[in-house]
C-alpha positions in Angstrom: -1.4 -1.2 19.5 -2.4 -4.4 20.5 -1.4 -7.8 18.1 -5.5 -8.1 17.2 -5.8 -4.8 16.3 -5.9 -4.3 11.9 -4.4 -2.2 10.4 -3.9 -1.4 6.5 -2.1 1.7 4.7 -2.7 2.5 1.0 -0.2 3.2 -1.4 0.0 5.4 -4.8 2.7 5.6 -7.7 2.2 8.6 -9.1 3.8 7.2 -12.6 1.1 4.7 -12.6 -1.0 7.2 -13.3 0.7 9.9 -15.7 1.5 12.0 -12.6 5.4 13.0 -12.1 8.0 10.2 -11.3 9.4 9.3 -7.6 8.8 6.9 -5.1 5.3 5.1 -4.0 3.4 7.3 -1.1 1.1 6.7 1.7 -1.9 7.5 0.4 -4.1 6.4 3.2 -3.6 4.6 6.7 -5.8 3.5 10.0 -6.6 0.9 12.3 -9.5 -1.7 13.1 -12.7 -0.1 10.9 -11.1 2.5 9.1 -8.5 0.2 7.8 -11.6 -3.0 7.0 -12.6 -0.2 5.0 -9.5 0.9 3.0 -8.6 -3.3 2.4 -12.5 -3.1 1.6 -12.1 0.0 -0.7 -8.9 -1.6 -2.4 -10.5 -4.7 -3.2 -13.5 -2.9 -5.0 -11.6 -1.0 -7.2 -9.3 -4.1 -8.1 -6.0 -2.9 -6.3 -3.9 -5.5 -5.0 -4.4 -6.3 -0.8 -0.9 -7.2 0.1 -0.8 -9.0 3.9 2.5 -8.3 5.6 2.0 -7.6 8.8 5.5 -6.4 9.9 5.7 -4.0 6.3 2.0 -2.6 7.5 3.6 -2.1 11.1 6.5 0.0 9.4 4.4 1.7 6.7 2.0 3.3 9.7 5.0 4.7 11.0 5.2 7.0 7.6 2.6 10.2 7.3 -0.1 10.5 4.5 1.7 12.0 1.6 5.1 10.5 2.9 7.1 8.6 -0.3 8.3 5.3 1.1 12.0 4.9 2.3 14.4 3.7 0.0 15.0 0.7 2.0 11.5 -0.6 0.9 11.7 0.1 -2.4 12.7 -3.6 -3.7 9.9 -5.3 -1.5 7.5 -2.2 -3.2 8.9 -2.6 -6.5 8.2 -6.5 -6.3 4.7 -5.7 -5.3 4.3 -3.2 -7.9 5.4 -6.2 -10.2 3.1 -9.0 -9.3 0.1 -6.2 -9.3 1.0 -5.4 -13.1 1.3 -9.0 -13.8 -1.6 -10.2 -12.8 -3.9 -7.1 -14.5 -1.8 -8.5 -17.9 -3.1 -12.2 -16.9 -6.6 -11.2 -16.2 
């Protein structure tokens, strides 16, 4: 993949939602359009875009439906955080 390509991957927490507990998942992943339109996609339904290009680079590395590895779950947990936070603040 070349540095100027974009890239995003979506994920879900299944507890967020009333679904069963475990770890975040990828939910959705691509490069250069596809991924302008899941950032674009995020953004109008309110769910925090997150820029971190070397946790993207990892994260593509996981399949749809893949939970996260528990060495990202602090960084995720943080993010999970700050998104909660700043729903109570709006």
């Amino acid at each position: 993949m070349a540095k100027q390509d974009k890239t995003a991957v979506g994920l879900g927490y299944a507890k967020l939602h009333g679904g069963a507990e475990g770890a975040p998942t990828v939910v959705a992943k691509g490069y250069n359009d596809l991924a302008e339109e899941i950032i674009a996609l995020a953004k109008e339904h309110d769910i925090l875009v997150h820029e971190d290009p070397d946790l993207a680079d990892f994260l593509q590395r996981l399949e749809v439906g893949d939970e996260i590895p528990e060495a990202l779950y602090v960084i995720i947990a943080e993010l999970i955080a700050f998104a909660t936070w700043l729903d109570l603040k709006a």
